[in-house]
C-alpha positions as CSV (number, residue, x, y, z in Angstrom):
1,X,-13.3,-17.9,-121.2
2,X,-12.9,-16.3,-125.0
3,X,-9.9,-16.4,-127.4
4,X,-6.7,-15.5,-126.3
5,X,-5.5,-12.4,-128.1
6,X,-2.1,-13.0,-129.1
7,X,0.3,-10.2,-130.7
8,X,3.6,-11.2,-132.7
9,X,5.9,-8.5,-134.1
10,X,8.0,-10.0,-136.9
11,X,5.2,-12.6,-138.1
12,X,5.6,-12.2,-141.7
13,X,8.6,-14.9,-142.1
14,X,11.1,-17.2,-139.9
15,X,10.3,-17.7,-136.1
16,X,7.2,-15.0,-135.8
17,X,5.6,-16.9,-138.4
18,X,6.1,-20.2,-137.1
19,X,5.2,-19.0,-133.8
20,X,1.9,-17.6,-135.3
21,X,1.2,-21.3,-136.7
22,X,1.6,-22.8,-133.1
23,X,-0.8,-20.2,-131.5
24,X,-3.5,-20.6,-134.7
25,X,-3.3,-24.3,-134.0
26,X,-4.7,-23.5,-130.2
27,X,-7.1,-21.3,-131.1
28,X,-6.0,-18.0,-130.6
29,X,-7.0,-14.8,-131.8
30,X,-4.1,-13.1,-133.8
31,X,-2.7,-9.8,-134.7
32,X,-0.1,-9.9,-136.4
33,X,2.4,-7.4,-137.3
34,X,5.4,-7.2,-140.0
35,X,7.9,-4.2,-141.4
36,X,7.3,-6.3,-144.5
37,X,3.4,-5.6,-145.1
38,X,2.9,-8.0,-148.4
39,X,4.3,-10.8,-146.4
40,X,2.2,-10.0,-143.0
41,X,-0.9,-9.6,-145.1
42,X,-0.3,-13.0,-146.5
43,X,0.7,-14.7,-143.2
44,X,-3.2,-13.0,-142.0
45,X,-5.4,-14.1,-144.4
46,X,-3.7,-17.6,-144.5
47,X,-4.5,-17.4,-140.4
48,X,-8.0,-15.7,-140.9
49,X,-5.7,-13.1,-138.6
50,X,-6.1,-9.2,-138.4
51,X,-2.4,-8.0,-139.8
52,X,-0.7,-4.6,-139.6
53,X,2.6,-3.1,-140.7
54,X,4.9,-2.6,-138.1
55,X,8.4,-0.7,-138.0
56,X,10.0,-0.8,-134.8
57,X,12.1,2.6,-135.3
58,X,8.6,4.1,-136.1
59,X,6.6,5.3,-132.8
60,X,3.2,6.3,-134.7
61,X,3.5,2.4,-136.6
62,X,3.1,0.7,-133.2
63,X,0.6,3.2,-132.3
64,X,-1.2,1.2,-135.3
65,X,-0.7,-2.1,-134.1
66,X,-2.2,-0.9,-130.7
67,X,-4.9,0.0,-132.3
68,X,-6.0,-3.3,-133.0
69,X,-5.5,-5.1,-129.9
70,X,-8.8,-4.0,-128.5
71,X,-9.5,-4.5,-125.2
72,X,-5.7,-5.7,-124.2
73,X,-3.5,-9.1,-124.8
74,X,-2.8,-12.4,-122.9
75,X,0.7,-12.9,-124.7
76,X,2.8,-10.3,-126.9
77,X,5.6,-12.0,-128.8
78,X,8.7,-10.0,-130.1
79,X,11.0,-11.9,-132.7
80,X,11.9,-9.2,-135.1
81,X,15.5,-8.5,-136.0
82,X,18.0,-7.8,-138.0
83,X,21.2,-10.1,-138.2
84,X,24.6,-8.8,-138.9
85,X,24.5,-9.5,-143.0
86,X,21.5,-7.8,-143.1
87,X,22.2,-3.8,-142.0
88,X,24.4,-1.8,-140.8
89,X,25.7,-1.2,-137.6
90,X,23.3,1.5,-136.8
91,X,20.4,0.3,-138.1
92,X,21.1,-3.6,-135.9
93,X,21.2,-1.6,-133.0
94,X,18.0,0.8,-133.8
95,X,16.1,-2.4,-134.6
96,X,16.7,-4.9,-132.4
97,X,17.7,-3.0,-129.1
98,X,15.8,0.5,-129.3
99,X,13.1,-1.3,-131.0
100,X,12.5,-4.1,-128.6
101,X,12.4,-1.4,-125.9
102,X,10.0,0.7,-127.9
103,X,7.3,-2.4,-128.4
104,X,7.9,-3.0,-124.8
105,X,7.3,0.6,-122.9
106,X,4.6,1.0,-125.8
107,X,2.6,-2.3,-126.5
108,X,3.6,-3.8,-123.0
109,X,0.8,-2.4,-120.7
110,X,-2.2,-4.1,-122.8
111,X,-1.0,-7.6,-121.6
112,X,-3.6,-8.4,-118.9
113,X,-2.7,-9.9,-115.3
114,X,-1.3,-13.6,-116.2
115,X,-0.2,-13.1,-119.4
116,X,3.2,-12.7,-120.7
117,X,5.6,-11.1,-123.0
118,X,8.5,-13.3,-124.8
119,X,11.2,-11.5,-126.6
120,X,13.3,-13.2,-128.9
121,X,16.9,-12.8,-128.2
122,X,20.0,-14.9,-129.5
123,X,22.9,-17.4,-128.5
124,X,24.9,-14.3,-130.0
125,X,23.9,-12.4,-126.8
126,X,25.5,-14.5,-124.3
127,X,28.6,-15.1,-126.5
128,X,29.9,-11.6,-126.5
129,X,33.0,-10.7,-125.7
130,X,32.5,-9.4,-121.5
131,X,31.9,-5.5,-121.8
132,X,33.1,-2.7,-119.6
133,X,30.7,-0.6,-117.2
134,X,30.3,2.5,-119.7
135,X,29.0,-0.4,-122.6
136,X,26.7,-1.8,-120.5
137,X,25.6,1.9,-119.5
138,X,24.8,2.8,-122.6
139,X,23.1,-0.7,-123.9
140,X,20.9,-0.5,-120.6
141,X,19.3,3.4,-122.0
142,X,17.7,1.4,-125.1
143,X,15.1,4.5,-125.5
144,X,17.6,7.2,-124.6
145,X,17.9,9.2,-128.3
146,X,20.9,8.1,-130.5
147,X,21.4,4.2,-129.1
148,X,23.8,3.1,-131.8
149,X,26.2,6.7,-131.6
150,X,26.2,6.0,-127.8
151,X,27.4,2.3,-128.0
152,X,30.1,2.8,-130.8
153,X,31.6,5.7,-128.7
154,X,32.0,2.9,-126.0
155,X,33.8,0.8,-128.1
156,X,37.2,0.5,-129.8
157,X,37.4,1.6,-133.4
158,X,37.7,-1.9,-134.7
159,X,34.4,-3.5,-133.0
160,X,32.3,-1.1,-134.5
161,X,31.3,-3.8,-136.9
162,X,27.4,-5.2,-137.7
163,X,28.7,-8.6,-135.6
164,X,29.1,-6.9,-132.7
165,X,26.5,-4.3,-133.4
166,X,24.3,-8.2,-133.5
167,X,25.4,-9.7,-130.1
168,X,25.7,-6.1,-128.2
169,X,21.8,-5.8,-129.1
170,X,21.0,-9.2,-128.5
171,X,22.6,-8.5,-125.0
172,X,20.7,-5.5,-124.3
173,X,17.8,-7.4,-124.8
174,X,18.7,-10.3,-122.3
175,X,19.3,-7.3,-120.0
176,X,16.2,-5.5,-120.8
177,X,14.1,-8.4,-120.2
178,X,15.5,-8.9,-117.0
179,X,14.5,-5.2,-115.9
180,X,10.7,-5.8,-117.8
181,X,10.1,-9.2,-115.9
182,X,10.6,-6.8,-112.3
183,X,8.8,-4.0,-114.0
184,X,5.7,-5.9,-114.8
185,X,5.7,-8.8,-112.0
186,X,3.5,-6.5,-109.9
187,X,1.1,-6.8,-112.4
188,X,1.0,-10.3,-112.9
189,X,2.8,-10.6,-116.4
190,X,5.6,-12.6,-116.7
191,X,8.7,-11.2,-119.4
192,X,10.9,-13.9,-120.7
193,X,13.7,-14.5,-123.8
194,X,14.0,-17.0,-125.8
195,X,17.9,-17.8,-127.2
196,X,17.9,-19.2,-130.0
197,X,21.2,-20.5,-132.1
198,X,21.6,-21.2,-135.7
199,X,17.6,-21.7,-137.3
200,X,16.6,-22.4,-141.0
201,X,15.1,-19.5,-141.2
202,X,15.3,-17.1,-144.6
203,X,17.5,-14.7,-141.8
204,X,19.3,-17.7,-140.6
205,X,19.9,-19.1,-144.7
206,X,21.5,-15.5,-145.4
207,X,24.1,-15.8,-142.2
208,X,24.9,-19.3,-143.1
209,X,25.9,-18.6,-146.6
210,X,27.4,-15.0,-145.9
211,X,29.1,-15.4,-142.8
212,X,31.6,-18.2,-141.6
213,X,30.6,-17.8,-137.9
214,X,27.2,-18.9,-138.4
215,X,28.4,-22.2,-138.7
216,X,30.7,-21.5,-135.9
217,X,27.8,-21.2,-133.7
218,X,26.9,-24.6,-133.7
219,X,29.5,-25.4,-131.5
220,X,28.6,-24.0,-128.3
221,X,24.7,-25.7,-128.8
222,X,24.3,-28.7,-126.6
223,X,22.8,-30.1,-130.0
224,X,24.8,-29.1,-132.8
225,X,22.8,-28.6,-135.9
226,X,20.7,-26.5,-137.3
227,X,17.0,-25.5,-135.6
228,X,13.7,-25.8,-137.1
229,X,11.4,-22.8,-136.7
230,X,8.2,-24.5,-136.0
């Protein structure tokens, strides 16, 4: 049996790079991909890794990543996001909801019977305030065009806010996954998320020192303190 081939969007910093380290240490053969191509290209040649630049808004850029996953994968890893300090509302929802979707419907099919597909998700998902019917409509048509005007018309005036904008995408994507894992059991590839809470990550760094709840998270870990990436 060869190499895995493993693919991890996001793998230029925080969690995707860490996860890249823990796949490099078994042996695997990498691709990794990054919006952030100077960093990606870095992570790659410190990995002896193929790298590519990879926007999740941007249909022909995955297109490119595809391009160098050959013959198909055994894993595909999804951990890139934005977090509430870092865009707007629109752009949260475009990245981490649509865009998970996108990688998903597009990238999905070339993990081969008994692999699997992990998508990073967040404590922030499961801690949102309950949503009615017509939210959770709209969250569950990720690829349907104009995600982020469709969700704020479902919501009051005064949630339309990048910290929603955070945990309604990082609920989508629970939800999402749930649909992928029946989507793609017939095939023999397992779809999971992972939740993570408050990690020392440059993304998690920037929420701690710009946004009060950060810390507040904490409290609803069964450990309370920050998380390591690696």
């Amino acid at each position: 049996m060869g190499k895995r081939k493993i693919l991890i969007i996001g793998a230029g910093s925080g969690m995707g790079a860490a996860v890249a380290d823990a796949f490099h240490a078994q042996g695997a053969d990498l691709v990794l991909a990054d919006v952030n191509a100077d960093a990606v290209e870095q992570q790659a040649k410190r990995l002896g890794a193929q790298a590519a630049t990879a926007d999740l808004t941007d249909t022909v850029s995955l297109d490119g990543v595809k391009a160098l996953c050959g013959d198909g994968l055994d894993c595909l890893v999804v951990t890139a996001g934005l977090s509430m300090s870092m865009a707007s509302y629109d752009r949260i929802m475009e990245v981490n909801l649509a865009g998970t979707a996108r990688v998903l419907h597009r990238l999905g099919p070339l993990v081969r019977k008994g692999g699997a597909i992990v998508c990073l998700a967040s404590i922030a998902g499961h801690l949102v305030p309950p949503q009615d019917e017509n939210t959770l409509a709209e969250i569950d048509r990720p690829l349907a065009p104009d995600l982020p005007g469709r969700s704020k018309a479902a919501l009051p005036a005064e949630a339309q806010i990048p910290g929603m904008a955070y945990g309604l995408s990082k609920l989508g994507v629970l939800r999402l996954v749930k649909r992928a894992a029946v989507d793609f059991g017939p095939r023999g590839v397992r779809v999971c998320s992972i939740s993570p809470g408050v990690i020392e990550t440059p993304m998690g760094k920037l929420e701690r020192a710009s946004n009060e709840g950060a810390e507040d998270a904490m409290a609803y870990a069964p450990i309370p303190r920050v998380g390591e990436p690696g």
